[in-house]
C-alpha positions as CSV (number, residue, x, y, z in Angstrom):
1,X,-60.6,-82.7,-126.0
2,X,-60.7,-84.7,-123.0
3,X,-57.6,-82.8,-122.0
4,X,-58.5,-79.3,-122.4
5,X,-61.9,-80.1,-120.6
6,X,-59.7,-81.7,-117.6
7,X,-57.4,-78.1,-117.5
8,X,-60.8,-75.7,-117.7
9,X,-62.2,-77.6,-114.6
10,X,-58.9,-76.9,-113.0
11,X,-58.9,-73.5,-114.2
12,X,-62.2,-73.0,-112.5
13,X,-61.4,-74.7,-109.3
14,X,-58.5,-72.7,-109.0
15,X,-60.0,-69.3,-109.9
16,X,-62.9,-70.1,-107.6
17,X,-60.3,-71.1,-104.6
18,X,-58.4,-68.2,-105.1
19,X,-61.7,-65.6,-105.1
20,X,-63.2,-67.2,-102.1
21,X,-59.7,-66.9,-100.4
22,X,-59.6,-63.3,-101.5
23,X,-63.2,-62.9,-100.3
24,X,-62.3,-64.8,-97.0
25,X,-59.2,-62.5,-96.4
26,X,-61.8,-59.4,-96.2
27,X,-61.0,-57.0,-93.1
28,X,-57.8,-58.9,-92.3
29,X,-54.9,-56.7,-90.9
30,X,-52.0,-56.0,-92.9
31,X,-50.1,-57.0,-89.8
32,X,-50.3,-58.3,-86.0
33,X,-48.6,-58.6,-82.5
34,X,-48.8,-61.1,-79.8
35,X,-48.2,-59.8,-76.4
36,X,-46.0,-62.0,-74.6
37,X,-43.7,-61.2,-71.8
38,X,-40.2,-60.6,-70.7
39,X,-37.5,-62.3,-72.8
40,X,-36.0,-65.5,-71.0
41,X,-39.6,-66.2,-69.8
42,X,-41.4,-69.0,-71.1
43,X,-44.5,-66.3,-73.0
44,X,-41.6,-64.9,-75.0
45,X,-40.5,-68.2,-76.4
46,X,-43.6,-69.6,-77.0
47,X,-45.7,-66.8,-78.0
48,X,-43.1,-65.4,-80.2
49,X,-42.9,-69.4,-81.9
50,X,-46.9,-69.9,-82.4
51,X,-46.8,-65.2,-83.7
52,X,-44.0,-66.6,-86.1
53,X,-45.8,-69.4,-87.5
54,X,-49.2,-67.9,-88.0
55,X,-47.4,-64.9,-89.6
56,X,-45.6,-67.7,-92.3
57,X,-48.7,-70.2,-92.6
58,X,-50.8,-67.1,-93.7
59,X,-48.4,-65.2,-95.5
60,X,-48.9,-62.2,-93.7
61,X,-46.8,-60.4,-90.8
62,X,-46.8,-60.9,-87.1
63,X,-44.5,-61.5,-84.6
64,X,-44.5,-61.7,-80.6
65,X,-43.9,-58.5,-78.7
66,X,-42.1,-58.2,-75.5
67,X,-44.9,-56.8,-72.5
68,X,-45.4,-56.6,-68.6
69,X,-46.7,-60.1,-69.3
70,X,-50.8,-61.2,-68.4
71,X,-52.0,-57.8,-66.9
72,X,-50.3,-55.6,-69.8
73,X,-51.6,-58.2,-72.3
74,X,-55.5,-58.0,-71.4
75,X,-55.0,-54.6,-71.6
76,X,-53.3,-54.3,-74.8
77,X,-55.9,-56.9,-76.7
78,X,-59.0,-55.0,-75.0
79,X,-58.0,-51.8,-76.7
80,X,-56.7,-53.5,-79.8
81,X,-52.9,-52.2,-79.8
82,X,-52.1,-56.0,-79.8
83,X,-54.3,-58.2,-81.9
84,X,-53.3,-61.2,-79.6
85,X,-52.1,-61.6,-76.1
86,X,-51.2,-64.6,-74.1
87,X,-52.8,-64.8,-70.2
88,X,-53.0,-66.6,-67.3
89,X,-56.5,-67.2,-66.3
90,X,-56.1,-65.0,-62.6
91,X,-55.7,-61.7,-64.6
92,X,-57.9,-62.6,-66.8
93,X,-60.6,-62.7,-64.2
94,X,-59.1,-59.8,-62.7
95,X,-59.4,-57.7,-66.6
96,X,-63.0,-58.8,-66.7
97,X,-64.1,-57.6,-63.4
98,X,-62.3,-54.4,-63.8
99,X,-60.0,-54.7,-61.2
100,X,-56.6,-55.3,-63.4
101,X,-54.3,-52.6,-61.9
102,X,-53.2,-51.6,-65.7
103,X,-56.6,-49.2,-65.6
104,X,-58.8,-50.0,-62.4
105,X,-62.8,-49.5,-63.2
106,X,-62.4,-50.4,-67.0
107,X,-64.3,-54.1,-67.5
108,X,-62.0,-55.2,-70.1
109,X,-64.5,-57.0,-71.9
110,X,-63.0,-57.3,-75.7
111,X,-60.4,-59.6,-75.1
112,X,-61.9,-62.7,-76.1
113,X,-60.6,-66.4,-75.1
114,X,-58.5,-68.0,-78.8
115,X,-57.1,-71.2,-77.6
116,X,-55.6,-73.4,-74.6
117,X,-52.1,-73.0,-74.2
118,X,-50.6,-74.6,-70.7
119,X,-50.6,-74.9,-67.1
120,X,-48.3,-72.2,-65.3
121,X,-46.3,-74.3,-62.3
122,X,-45.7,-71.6,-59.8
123,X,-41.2,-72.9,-58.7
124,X,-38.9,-71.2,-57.0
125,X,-35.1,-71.8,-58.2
126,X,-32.0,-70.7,-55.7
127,X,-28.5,-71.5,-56.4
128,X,-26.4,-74.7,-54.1
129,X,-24.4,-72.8,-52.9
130,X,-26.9,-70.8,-51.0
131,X,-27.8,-73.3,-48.6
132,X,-31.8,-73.0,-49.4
133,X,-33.3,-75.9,-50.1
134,X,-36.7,-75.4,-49.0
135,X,-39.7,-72.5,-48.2
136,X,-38.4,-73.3,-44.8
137,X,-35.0,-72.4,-45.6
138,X,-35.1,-68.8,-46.8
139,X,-33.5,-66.6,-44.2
140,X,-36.1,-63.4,-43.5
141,X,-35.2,-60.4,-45.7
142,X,-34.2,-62.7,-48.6
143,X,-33.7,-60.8,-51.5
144,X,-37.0,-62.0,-54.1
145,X,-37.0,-61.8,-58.0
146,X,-40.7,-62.2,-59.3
147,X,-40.3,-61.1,-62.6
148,X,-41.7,-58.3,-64.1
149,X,-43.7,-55.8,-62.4
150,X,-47.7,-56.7,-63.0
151,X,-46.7,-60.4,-64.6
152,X,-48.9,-63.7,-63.2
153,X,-45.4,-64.3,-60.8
154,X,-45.6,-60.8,-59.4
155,X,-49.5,-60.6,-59.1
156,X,-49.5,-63.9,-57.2
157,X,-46.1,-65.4,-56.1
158,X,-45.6,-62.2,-52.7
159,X,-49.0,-63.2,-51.8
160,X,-48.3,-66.8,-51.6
161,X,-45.3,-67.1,-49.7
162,X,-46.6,-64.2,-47.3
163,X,-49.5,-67.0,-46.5
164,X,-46.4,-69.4,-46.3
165,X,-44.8,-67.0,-43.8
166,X,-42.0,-66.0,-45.8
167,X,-40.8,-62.1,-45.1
168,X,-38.8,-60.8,-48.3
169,X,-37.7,-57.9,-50.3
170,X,-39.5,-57.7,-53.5
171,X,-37.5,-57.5,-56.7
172,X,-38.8,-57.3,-60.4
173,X,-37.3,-57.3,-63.9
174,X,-37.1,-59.7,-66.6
175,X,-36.7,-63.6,-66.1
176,X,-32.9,-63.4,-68.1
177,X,-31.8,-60.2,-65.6
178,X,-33.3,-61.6,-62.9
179,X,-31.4,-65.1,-63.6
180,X,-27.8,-62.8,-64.1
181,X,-29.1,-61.1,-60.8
182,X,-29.0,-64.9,-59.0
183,X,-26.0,-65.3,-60.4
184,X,-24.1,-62.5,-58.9
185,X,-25.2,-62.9,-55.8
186,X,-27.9,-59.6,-56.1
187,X,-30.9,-62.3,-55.5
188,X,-31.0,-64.7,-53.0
189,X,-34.2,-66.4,-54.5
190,X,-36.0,-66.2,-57.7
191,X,-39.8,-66.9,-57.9
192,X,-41.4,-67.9,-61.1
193,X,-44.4,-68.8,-62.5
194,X,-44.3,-70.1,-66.0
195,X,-44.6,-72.2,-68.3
196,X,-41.7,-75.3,-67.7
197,X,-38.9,-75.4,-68.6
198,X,-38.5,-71.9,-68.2
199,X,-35.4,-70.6,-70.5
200,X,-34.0,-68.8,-67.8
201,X,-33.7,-71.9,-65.3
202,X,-32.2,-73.9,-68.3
203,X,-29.4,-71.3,-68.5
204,X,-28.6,-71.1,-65.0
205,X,-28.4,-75.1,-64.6
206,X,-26.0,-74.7,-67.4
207,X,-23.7,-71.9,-65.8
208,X,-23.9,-73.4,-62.4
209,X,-25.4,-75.4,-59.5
210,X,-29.1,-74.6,-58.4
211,X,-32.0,-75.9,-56.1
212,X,-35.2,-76.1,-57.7
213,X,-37.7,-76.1,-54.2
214,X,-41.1,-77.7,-54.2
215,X,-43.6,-77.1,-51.7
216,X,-44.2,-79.6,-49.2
217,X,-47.9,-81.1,-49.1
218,X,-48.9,-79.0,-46.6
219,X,-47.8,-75.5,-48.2
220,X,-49.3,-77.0,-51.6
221,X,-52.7,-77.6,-49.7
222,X,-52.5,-74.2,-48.0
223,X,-51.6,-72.4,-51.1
224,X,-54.6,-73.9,-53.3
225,X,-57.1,-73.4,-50.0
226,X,-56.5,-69.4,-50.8
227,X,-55.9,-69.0,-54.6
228,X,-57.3,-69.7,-57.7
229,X,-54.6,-72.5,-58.2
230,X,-54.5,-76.4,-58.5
231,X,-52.0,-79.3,-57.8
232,X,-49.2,-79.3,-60.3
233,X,-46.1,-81.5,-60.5
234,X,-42.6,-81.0,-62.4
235,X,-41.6,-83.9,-64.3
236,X,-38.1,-85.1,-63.4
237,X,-37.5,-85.1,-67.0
238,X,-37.9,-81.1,-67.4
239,X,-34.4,-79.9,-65.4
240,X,-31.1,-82.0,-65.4
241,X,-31.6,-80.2,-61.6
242,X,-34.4,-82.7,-60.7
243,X,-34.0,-86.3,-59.7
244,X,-38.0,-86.8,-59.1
245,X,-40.7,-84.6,-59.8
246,X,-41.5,-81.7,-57.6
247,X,-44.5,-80.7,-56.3
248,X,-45.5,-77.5,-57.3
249,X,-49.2,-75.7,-58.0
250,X,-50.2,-74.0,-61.1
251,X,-53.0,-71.9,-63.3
252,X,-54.0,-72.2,-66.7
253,X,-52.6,-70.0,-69.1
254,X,-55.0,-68.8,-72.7
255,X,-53.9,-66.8,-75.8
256,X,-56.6,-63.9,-76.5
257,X,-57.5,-61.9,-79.5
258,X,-59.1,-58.7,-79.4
259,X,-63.1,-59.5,-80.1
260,X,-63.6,-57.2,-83.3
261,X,-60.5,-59.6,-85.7
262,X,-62.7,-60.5,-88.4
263,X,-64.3,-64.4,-87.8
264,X,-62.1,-65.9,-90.6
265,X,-59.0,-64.3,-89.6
266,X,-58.7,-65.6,-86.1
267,X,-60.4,-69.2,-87.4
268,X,-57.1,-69.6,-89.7
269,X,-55.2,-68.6,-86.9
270,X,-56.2,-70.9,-84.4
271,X,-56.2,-73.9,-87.1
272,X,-52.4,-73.0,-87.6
273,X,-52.0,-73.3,-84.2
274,X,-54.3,-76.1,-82.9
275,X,-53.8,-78.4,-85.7
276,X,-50.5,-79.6,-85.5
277,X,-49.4,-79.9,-82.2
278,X,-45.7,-81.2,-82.7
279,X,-44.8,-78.4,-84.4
280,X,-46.2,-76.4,-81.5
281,X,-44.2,-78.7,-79.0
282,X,-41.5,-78.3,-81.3
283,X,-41.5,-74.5,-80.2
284,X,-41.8,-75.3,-77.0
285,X,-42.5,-78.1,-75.1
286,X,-45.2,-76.7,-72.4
287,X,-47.3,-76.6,-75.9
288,X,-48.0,-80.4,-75.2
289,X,-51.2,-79.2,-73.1
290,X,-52.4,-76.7,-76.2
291,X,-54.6,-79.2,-77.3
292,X,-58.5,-79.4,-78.0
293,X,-59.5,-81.3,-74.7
294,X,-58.4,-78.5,-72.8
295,X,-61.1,-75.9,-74.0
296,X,-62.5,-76.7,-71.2
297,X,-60.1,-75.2,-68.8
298,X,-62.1,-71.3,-69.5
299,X,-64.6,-71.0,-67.3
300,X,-65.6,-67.6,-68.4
301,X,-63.9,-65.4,-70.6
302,X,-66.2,-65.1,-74.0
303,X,-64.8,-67.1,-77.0
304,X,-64.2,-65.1,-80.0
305,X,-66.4,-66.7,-83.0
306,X,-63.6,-67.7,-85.0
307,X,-62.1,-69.4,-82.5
308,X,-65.3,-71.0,-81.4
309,X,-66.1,-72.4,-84.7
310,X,-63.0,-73.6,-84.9
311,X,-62.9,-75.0,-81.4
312,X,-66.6,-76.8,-81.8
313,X,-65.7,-78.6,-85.7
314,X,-62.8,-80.4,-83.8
315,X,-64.6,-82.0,-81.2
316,X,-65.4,-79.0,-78.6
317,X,-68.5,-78.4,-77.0
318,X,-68.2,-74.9,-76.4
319,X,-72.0,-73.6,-75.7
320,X,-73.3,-70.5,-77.8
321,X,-73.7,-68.2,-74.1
322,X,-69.9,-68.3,-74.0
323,X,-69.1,-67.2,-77.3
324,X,-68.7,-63.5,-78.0
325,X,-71.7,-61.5,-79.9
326,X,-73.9,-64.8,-79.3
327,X,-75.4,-63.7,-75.5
């Protein structure tokens, strides 16, 4: 008796769990994107890694998609081709005010801020062999990679070393053909602005000698005076290159989701994500930084509810006039 009362409470449970789950699963896509970036880039590894494991934690499909990187992302969560993106904070300002060049005029204004990721250290990698070693060093006309066309690197990097009086010719492509184009001589310099370690740099100190350059004190103090940057170092530990950290700036980097996901889609989402961070650093180590503390790090994108409930039950304090729907 005891027994079969024990297995109908059960019963209960379980049909009760199962019903609010099916209840709590209401509006949910059938599938979703995460805007990422060129391959051999830091986005594509990472974003493709947290895409992978929301898509087997909730049982549903996803997966990262290669993109233009930040600008194209906005763009693509605003309109809700991509139900996530992953941004630096600079084009995410840029979206907002309506000034991303994707589709000047248009405030993109349903992207909504889903969770920390990491800062973006702004390095510049050369091979040995070319004799640069430092801003200083590279010969006018150098031949510049800054990843893809509209990405954070090729937004902000030409604008930075023009204020560090460096004259170049401007390439773009992806971080892996970029790296190839280094290789072969075709670049003499390749600027990036990613997450670290970038793939791309791993590969190259693998295939051959390379100079990772930091900026001196003064270019770093210059630099920060005239963009929305801060003080960033590269632990010695991230390259086999580096034999002490190298100074470096960098901006913070969010994922987004497009503002009309259903609450309790993007709240188990986030949880995936947020909750265990080893297995985010195990996808990538730049995920030690995707951690509650850093919520703070958005200044003013609007949070999208599920997120924010999410966010504020784990020890954030994220007030209701930044929260999407709430103002």
């Amino acid at each position: 008796m005891k027994i079969s009362k024990i297995l109908g409470a059960a019963t209960i449970v379980a049909l009760s769990s199962t019903s609010a789950l099916a209840q709590d699963r209401t509006g949910w896509p059938e599938s979703f994107t995460v805007g990422t970036a060129s391959q051999g880039g830091t986005y594509f590894a990472y974003g493709s890694g947290w895409a992978n494991l929301v898509a087997d934690e909730l049982g549903i499909s996803g997966g990262g998609e290669v993109t233009g990187g930040p600008m194209q992302n906005m763009a693509l969560v605003h309109t809700g081709d991509a139900a996530f993106g992953m941004t630096t904070m600079g084009p995410a300002r840029e979206s907002l005010d309506g000034t991303n060049p994707i589709a000047p005029g248009l405030k993109m204004t349903n992207a909504c801020a889903m969770f920390p990721m990491y800062q973006t250290p702004f390095s510049i990698t050369t091979l040995k062999s070319s004799g640069i070693a430092s801003v200083a060093d590279i010969p006018d006309g150098a031949k510049i990679g800054f990843g893809p066309a509209g990405s954070t690197s090729d937004t902000y990097f030409p604008k930075m070393l023009e204020t560090l009086g460096v004259n170049f010719e401007r390439r773009n492509g992806g971080w892996s053909d970029l790296g190839g184009q280094l290789q072969d001589g075709l670049l003499d310099v390749i600027a990036f602005a990613a997450g670290v370690p970038v793939p791309a740099v791993s590969q190259l100190e693998v295939q051959t000698e390379v100079n990772i350059i930091e900026f001196t004190e003064e270019e770093q103090a210059k630099i920060m005076e005239a963009y929305p940057v801060s003080n960033f170092e590269i632990k010695a530990d991230t390259y086999t290159t580096l034999k002490q950290s190298a100074r470096s700036v960098s901006m913070w980097n969010f994922s987004v989701a497009n503002c009309d996901l259903p609450e309790s889609f993007v709240y188990e989402a986030t949880k995936v994500v947020m909750s265990d961070n080893a297995r985010m650093v195990n996808i990538h180590k730049a995920a030690r930084s995707t951690v509650v503390e850093n919520w703070d790090k958005n200044t003013f994108l609007p949070w999208h509810p599920g997120a924010a409930k999410w966010f504020n039950e784990n020890g954030a304090s994220i007030p209701k006039d930044m929260i999407h729907g709430s103002m």
